[in-house]
C-alpha positions as CSV (number, residue, x, y, z in Angstrom):
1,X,67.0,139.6,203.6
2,X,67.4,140.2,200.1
3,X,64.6,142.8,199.4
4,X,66.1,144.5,202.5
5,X,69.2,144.8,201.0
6,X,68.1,146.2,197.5
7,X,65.8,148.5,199.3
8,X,69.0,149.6,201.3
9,X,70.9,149.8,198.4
10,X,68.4,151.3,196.3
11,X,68.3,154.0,199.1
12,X,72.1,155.0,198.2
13,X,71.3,154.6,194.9
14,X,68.6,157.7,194.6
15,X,70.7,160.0,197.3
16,X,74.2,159.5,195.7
17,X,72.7,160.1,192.2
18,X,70.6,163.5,193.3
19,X,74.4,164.4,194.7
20,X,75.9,163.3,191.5
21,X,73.4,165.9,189.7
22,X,74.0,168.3,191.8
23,X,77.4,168.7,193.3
24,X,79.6,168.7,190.5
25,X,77.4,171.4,188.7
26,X,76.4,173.2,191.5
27,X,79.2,176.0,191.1
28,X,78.8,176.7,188.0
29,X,75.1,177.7,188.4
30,X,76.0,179.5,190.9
31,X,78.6,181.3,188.6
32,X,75.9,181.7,185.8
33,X,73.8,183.7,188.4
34,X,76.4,185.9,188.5
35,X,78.5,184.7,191.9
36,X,82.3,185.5,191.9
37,X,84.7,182.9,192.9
38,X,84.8,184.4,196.2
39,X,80.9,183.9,196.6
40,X,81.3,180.0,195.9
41,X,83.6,179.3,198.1
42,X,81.6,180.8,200.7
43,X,78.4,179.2,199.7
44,X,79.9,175.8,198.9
45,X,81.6,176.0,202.1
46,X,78.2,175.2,203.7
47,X,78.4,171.6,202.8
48,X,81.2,170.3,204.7
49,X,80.2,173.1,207.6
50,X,76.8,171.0,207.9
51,X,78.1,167.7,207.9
52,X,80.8,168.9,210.5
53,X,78.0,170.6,213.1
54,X,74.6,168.7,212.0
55,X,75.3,165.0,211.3
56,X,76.6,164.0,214.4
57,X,73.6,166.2,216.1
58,X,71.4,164.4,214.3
59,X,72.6,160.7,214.8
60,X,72.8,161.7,218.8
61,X,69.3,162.8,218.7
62,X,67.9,159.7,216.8
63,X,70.2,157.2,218.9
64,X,67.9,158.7,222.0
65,X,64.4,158.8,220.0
66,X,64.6,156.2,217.4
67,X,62.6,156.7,214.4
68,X,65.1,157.3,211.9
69,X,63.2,156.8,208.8
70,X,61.0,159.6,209.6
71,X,64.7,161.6,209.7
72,X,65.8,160.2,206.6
73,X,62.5,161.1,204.7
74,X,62.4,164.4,206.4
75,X,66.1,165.3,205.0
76,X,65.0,164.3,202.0
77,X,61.9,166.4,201.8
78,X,64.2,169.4,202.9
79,X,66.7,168.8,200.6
80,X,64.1,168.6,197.8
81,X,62.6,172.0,199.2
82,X,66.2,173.6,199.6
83,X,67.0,172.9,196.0
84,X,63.7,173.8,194.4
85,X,64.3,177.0,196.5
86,X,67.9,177.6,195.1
87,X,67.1,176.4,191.7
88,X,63.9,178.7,191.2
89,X,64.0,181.5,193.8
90,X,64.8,184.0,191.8
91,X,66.8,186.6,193.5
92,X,70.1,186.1,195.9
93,X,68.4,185.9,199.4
94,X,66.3,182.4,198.6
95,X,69.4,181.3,196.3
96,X,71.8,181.6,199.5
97,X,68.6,180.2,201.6
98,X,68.4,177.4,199.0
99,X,71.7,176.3,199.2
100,X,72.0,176.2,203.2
101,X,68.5,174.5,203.4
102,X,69.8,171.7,200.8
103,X,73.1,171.2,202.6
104,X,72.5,171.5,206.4
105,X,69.0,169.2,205.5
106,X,71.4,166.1,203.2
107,X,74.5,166.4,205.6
108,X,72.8,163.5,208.3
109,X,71.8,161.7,205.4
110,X,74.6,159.8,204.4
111,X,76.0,158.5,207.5
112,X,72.2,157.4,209.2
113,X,72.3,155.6,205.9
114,X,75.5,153.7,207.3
115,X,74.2,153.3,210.4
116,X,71.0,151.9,209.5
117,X,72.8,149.4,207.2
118,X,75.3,148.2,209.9
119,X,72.1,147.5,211.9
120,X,70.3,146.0,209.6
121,X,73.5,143.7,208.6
122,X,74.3,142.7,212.1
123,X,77.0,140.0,211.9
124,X,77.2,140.2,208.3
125,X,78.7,144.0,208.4
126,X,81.1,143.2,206.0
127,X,78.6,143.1,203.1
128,X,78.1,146.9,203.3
129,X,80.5,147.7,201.0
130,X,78.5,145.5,198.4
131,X,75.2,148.1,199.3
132,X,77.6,151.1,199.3
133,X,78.9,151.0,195.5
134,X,75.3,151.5,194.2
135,X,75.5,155.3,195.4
136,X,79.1,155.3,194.1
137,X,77.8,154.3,190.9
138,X,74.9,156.5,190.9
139,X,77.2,159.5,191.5
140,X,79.2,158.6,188.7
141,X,75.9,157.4,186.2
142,X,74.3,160.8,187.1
143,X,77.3,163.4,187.0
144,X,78.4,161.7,183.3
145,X,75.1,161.4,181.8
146,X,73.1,164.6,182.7
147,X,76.4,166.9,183.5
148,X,76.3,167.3,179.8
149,X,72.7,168.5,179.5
150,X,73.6,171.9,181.6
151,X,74.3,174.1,178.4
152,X,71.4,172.7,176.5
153,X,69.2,172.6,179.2
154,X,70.4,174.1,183.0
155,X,67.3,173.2,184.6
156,X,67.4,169.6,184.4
157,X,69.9,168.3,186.0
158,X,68.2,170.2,189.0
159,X,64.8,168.3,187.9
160,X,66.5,165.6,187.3
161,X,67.7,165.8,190.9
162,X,64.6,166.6,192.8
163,X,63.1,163.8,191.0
164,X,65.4,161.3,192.7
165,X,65.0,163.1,196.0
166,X,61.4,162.8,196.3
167,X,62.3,158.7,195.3
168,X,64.2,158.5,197.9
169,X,61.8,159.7,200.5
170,X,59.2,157.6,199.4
171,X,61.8,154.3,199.1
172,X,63.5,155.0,203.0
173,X,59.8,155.1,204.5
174,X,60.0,151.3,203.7
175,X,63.8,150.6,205.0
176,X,63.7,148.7,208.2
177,X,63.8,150.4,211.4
178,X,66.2,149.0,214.1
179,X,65.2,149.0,218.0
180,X,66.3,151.4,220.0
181,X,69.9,151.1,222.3
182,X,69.6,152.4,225.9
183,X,72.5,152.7,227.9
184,X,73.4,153.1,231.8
185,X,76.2,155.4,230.9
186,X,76.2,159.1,231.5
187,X,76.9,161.5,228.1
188,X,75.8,161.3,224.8
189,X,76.6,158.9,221.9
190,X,79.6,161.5,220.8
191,X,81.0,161.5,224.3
192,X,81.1,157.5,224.6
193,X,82.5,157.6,220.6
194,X,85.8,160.0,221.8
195,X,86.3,158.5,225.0
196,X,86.9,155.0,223.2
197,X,90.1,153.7,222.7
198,X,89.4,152.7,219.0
199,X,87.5,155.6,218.0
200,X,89.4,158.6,219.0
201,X,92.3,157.5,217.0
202,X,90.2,156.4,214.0
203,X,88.9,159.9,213.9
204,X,92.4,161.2,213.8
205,X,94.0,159.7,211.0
206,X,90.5,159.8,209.2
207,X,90.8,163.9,209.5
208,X,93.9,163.3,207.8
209,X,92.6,161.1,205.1
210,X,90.0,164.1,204.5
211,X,92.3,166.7,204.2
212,X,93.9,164.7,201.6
213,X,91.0,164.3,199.5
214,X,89.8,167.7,200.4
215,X,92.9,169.2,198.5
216,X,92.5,167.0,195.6
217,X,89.2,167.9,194.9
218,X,90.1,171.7,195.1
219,X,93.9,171.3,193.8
220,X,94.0,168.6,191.3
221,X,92.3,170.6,188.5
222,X,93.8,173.9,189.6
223,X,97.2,171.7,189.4
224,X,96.4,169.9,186.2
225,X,96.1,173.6,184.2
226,X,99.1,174.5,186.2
227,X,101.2,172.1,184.5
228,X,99.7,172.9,181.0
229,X,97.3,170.1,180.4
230,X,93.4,170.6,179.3
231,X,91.0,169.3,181.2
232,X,90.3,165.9,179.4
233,X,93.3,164.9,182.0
234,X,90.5,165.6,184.9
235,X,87.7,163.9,183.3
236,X,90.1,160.8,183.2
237,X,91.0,160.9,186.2
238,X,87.9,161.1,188.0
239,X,85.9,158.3,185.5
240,X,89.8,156.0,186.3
241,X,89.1,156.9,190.3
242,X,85.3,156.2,190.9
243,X,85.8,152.8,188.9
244,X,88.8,151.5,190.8
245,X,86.1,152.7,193.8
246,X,83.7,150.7,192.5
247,X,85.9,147.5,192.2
248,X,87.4,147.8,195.8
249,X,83.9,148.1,197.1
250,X,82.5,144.9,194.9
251,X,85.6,143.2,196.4
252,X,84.9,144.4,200.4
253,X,83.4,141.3,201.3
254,X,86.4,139.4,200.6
255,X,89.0,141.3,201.6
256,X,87.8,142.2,205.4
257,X,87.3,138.5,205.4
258,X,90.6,137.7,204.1
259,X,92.6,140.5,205.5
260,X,90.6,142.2,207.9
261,X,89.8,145.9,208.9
262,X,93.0,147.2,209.8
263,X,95.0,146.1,206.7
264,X,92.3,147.5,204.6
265,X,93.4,151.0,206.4
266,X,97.2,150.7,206.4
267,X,96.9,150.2,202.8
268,X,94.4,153.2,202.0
269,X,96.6,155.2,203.9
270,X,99.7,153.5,201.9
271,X,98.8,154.1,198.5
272,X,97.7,157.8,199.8
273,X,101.3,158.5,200.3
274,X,102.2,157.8,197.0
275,X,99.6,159.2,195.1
276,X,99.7,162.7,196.8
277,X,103.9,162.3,196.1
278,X,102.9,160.9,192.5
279,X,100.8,163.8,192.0
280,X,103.4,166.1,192.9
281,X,106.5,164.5,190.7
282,X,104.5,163.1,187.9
283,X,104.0,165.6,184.9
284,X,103.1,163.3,181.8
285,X,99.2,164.0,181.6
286,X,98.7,159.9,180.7
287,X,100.5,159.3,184.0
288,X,98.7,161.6,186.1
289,X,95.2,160.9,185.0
290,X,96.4,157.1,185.7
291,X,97.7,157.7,189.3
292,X,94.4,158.4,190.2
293,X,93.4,154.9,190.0
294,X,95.1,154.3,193.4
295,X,91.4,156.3,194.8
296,X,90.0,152.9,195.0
297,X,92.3,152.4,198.2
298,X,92.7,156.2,199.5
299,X,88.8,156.1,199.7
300,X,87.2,152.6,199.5
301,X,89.9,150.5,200.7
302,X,90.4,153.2,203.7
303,X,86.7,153.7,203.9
304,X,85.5,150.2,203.9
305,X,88.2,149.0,207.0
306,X,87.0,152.5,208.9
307,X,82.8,151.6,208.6
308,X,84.0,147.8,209.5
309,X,86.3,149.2,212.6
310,X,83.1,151.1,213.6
311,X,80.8,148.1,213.2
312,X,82.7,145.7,215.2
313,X,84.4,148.1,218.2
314,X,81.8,150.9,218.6
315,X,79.5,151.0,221.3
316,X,76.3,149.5,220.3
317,X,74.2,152.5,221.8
318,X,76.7,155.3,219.8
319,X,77.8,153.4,216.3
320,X,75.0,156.2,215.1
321,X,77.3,158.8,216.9
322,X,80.3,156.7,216.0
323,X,79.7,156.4,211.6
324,X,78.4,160.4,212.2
325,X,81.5,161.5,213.7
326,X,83.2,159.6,210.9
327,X,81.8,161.1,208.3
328,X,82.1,164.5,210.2
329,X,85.8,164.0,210.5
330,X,87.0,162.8,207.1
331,X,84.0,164.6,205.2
332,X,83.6,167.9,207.0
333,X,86.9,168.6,209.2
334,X,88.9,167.7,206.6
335,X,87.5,169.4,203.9
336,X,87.3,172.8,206.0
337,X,91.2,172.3,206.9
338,X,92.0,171.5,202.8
339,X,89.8,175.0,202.4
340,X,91.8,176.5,204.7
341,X,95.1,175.1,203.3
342,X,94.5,176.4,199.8
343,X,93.9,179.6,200.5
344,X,97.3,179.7,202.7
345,X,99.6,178.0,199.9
346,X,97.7,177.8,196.4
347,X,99.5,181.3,195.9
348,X,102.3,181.2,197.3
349,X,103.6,177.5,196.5
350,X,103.6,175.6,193.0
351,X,101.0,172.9,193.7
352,X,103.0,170.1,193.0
353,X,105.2,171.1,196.6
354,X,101.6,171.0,198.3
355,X,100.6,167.5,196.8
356,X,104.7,166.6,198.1
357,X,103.7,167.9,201.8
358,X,100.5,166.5,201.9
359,X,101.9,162.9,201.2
360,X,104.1,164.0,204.3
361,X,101.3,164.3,206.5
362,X,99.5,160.9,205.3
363,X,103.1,159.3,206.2
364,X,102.8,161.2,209.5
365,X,99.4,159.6,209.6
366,X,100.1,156.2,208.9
367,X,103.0,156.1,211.5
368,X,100.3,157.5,214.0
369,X,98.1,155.0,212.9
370,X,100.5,152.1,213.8
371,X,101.3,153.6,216.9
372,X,98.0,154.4,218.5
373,X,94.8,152.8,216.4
374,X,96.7,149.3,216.0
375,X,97.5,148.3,219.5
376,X,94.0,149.9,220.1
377,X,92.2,147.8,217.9
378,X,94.5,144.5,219.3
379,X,93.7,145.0,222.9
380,X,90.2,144.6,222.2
381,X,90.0,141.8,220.1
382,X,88.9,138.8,221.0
């Protein structure tokens, strides 16, 4: 059990740090190849595009065949083959192809890795979080350490990267693989996850909990320069926010055994509504950076309750569909929609009024979530 557990972890470990390479610098080699900020929002748009369309394909198609290491190591070798192609192509047509190869081949990635966890844990689900924090780490290890090299040396972070990739193909070839589900029932894995009385509503006020994040992630800088402040106020906001992350995650265990799922979620969504109002009425830099603590229960308080409402309430044959459509909701959806919301305010509101609304529509959220998920989630129980 326990090499199965660092194998699992070690698994999140390699694909979260090639991300944590990757992501955070991936605009601005883009931009040093001579894209305008209106080609990187088109080509970064891909991401949450693929994880909206191809991850819950993807987790239907190996709930029906099985073999979901061989999908796992295959996106790997993809994603290794779409950055290599973006990194060294050379002109614009294998840079674009790069970049679509790389995140249409990673976006099924992350939430089979869920899936196969939750199988592999069985009745001890609520240890994921535990496995889960080594890719938060890496991201954060990775991003800090060779972010820095990209003026001295821009191509490796990308080696850097790949290297971890191919690791990861070679270490998910060795992850157990669980049996296959059958079921009786007519439709697909995504069918049975939005007909169910838990999940449909999960989904819902996980969109919302995207869109939140998804205009942090765009805004927050944008919003920080706004106000006058350098950017040493985002650094410390995002090294204060992935180490509360890190804490709420070491800590899963005991809280859905103390608490349970659902007050894990009512108190991510909480402490979203007052850090996106926070965000909007706070202007000390000190203060700002510090609000952003509170990510360690918008995301992995929130996050943690979600995967465990999924492990215990899910259909057996669709929790594959069920984690996908999870991830597709709060980490493509809801990105797209925060996309989409920027371009309609960012230039026609001051920021800190669109931070103000969006804690609206997490209250909105919440109240939906005590209206529909709760008494969802209580009919069901045991």
């Amino acid at each position: 059990m326990r090499s199965r557990n660092a194998l699992l972890a070690l698994s999140f470990f390699l694909y979260f740090g090639a991300g944590g390479v990757v992501m955070p610098i991936l605009p601005l080699i883009l931009k040093d190849k001579g894209a305008t900020g209106t080609d990187i929002g088109f080509v970064t748009a891909a991401f949450p595009i693929a994880i909206l369309l191809f991850a819950p394909l993807a987790a239907g198609q190996v709930e029906r065949r099985g073999h979901v290491r061989r999908v796992l190591a295959a996106g790997g070798l993809l994603s290794l083959a779409g950055l290599l192609l973006f990194a060294f192509g050379g002109s614009w047509i294998p840079l674009i192809l790069g970049v679509v190869l790389f995140a249409f081949a990673r976006a099924p990635l992350p939430p089979l890795l869920d899936w196969l966890t939750l199988r592999a844990l069985g009745a001890d689900s609520d240890r994921y979080g535990m496995i889960r924090l080594w890719g938060s780490f890496a991201f954060l290890l990775t991003a800090w350490v060779f972010g820095r090299t990209l003026k001295a040396s821009p191509d490796l972070p990308i080696l850097i990267g790949a290297a971890l990739l191919a690791a990861f193909v070679l270490v998910v070839l060795f992850l157990p693989e669980p049996p296959r589900m059958t079921s009786t029932r007519r439709g697909g894995g995504n069918r049975a996850v939005v007909a169910h009385g838990v999940m449909w509503p999960l989904l819902v006020v996980a969109l919302a909990m995207g869109l939140a994040d998804g205009v942090y992630d765009v805004g927050f800088g944008l919003h920080v320069l706004e106000l006058g402040h350098d950017g040493g106020v985002v650094a410390d906001a995002v090294a204060l926010g992935v180490a509360s992350e890190l804490l709420v995650l070491a800590l899963a265990p005991s809280l859905l055994r103390r608490f349970g799922a659902m007050p894990l979620v009512f108190v991510g969504m909480g402490a979203g509504v007052i850090r996106w109002a926070l965000i909007g009425l706070v202007t000390d830099p000190a203060s700002l950076a510090f609000v952003q603590a509170l990510h360690g229960l918008t995301f992995a308080a929130f996050w943690t309750g979600a995967v465990s409402l999924i492990a215990h309430h899910a259909p057996l044959h669709a929790l594959g569909s069920a984690q996908a459509l999870l991830t597709a909701s709060m980490g493509g959806l809801g990105p797209l929609a925060a996309s989409a919301s920027m371009a309609l305010f960012a230039d026609r509101l001051p920021l800190a009024t669109v931070f103000l609304a969006l804690s609206l529509v997490v209250a909105g959220a919440t109240v939906y979530c005590g209206l529909r998920l709760l008494p969802a989630v209580r009919a069901v129980q045991p």
